[in-house]
N, C-alpha and C positions, 0 to 999 in steps of 0.2 A: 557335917550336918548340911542339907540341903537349903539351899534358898527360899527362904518363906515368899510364899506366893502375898502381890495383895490380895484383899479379900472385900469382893464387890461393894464397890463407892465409898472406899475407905478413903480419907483423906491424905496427901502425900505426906505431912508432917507426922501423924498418926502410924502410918504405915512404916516410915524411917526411923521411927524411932522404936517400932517391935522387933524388926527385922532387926538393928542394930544389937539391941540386946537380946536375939537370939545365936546370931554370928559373929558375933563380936572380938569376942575373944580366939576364934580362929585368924583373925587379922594382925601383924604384929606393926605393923607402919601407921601411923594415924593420919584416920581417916579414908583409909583404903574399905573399910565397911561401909562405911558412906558410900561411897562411890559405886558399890556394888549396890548397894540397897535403894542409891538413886537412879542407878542404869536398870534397875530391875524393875521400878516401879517407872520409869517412860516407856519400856519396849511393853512392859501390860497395859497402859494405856494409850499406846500406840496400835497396838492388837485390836483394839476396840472399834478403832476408825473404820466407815465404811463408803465414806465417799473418794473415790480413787485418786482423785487430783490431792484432797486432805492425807492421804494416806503417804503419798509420793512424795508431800512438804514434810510430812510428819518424819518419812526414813532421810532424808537428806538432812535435814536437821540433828534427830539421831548420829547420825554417821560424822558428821560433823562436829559436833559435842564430844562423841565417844571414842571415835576413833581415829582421829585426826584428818580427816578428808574433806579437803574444802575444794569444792569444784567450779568456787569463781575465777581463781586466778589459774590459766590454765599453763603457766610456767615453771608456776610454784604449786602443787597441784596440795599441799601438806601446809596444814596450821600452821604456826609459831612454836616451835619448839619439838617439832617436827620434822623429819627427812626422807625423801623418799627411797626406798630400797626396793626396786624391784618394782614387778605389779602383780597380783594376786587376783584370783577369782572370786567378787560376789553378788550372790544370788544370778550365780549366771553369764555374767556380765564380768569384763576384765577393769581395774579399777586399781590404782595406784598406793602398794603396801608404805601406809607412813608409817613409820618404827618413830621412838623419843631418842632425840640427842642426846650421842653422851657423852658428856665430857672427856676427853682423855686423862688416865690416871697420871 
């Protein structure tokens, strides 16, 4: 089943909570719907933004929340719990693949 869209100036807690009990049960780790249904309702309201400098905080932000890329410390260029493998293409731009640690079996 596709990701429910939100639905203009829905509230985030409103929104997460229909989204959840529509995909819900496709998820088998708890709380992994959440996480989708929260990543899905910031990049819609991130969409929205139209002043460019807002926009720019807005994806940095983003990207750092979601996918582990933190571009303050420029050593450790990856969250906490986080490593970097590589680097990867985005939106154009080369940009540091952080993958999650994993513990050794």
């Amino acid at each position: 089943m596709p990701i429910p869209k939100p639905q203009g100036g829905e509230q985030e807690d409103k929104y997460i909570s229909r989204c959840i009990s529509e995909i819900g049960s496709e998820y088998d780790v708890e709380g992994q719907a959440y996480a989708v249904c929260k990543s899905t309702y910031d990049k819609d309201r991130m969409s929205k933004i139209t002043d460019t400098m807002s926009k720019v905080m807005a994806r940095v932000s983003y990207d750092t929340k979601y996918k582990g890329i933190n571009l303050k410390d420029a050593d450790d260029p990856c969250t906490e719990g986080y490593e970097q493998y590589g680097m990867k293409d985005m939106d154009g731009r080369e940009v540091p693949n952080c993958i999650p640690i994993q513990e050794p079996k």
